[in-house]
C-alpha positions in Angstrom: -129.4 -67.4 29.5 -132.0 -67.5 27.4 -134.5 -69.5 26.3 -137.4 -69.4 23.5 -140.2 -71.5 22.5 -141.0 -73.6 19.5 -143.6 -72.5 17.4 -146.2 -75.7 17.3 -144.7 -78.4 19.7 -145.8 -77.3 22.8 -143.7 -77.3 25.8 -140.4 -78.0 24.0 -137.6 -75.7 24.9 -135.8 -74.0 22.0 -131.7 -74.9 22.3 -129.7 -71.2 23.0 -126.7 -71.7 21.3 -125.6 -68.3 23.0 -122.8 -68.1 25.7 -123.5 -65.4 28.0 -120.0 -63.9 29.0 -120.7 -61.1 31.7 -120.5 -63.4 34.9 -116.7 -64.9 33.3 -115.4 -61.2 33.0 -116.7 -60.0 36.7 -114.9 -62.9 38.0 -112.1 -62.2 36.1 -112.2 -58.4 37.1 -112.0 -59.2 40.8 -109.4 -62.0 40.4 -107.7 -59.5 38.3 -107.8 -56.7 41.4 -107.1 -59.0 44.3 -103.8 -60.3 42.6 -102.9 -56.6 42.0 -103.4 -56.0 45.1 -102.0 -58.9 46.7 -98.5 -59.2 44.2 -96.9 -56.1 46.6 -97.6 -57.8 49.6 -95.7 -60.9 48.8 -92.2 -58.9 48.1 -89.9 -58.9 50.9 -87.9 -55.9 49.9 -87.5 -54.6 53.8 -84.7 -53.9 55.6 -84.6 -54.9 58.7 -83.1 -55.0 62.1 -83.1 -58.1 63.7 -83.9 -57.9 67.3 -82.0 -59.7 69.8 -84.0 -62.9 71.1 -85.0 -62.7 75.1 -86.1 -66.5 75.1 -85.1 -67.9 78.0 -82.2 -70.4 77.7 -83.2 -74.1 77.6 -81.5 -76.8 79.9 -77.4 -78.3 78.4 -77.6 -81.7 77.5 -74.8 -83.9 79.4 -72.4 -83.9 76.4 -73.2 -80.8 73.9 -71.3 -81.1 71.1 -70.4 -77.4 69.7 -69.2 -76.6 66.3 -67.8 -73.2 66.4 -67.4 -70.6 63.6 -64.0 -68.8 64.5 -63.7 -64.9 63.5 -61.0 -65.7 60.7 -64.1 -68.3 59.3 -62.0 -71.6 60.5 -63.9 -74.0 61.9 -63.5 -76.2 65.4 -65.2 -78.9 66.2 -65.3 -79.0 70.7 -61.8 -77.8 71.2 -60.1 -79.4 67.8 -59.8 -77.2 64.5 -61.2 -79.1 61.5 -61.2 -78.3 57.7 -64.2 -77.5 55.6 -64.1 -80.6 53.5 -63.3 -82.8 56.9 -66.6 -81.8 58.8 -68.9 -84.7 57.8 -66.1 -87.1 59.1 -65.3 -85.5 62.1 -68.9 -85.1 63.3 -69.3 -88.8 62.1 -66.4 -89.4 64.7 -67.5 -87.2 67.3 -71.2 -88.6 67.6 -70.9 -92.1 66.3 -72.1 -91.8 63.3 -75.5 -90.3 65.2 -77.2 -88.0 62.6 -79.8 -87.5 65.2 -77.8 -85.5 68.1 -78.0 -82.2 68.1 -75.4 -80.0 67.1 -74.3 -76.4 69.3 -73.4 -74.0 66.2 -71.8 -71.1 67.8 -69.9 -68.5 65.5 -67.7 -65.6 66.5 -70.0 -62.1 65.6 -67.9 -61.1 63.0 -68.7 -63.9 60.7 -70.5 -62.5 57.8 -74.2 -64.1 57.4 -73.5 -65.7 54.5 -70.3 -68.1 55.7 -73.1 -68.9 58.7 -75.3 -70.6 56.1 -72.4 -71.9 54.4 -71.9 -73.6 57.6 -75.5 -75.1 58.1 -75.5 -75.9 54.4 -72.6 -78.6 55.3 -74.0 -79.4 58.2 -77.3 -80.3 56.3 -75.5 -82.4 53.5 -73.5 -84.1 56.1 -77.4 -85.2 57.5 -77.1 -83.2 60.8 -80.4 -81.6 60.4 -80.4 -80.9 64.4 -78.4 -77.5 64.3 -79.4 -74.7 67.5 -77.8 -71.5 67.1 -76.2 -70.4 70.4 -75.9 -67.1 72.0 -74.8 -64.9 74.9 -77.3 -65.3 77.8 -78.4 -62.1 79.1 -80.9 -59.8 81.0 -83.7 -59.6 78.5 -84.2 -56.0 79.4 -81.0 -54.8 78.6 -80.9 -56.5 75.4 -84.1 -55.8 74.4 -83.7 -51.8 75.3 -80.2 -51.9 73.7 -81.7 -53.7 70.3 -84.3 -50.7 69.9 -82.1 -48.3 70.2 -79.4 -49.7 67.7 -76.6 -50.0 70.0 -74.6 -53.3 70.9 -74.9 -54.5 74.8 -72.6 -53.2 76.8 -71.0 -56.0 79.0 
């Protein structure tokens, strides 16, 4: 910015009725390069490979209660089959109305993905928000070896 002074009154500043823009469009330059830089980053346009988890297996409660995902996508609550629409009331009747006990999901591995988090979706309107996914338990080297190269484990 600058500034000039008055003819005749001494140490008055002259008003500068002048914006200087240079500093607005630098910081506008680099905004504009770190966003173009950044935007590709963000996508998540990857295919991937998940790899199978080698965590070791936490202790059973007394009493799990398992929901299972059957290959032909029925679903069983313990040992009993239930309906779709009937899951909210038989879990109410299972736990006793307990929205806080946690619920075994289990699911044949045929079931697509997406019937999976049709599933948990249910399970999260009916309020069960405690949901752990279970899995074989196995030798984490085999599994881990057998995950990189592609294959399924060999039992």
């Amino acid at each position: 910015m600058a500034s000039g002074l008055k003819q005749g009154d001494g140490d008055d500043l002259a008003e500068n009725h002048e914006i200087n823009v240079t500093p607005f469009i630098d910081v506008m330059l680099v905004l504009l390069i770190i966003f173009m830089v950044a935007a590709p980053l963000s996508t998540v346009d990857v295919a991937v490979d998940l790899p199978v988890a080698s965590a070791k297996p936490q202790q059973r409660p007394d009493k799990p209660l398992y929901l299972t995902v059957k290959s032909d996508l029925s679903l069983a609550l313990g040992n009993d089959a239930i309906a779709s629409g009937g899951l909210a009331q038989a879990l109410d009747g299972a736990t006793g109305a307990n929205r806080e006990q946690r619920v075994f999901l289990r699911a044949d591995k045929t079931v697509p993905y997406g019937e999976l988090m049709r599933v948990m979706n249910l399970l999260r309107a009916a309020g069960y928000l405690k949901v752990a996914l279970v899995g074989l338990e196995g030798p984490p080297e085999a599994s881990a070896s057998s995950a990189l190269e592609g294959a399924a484990p060999q039992p």
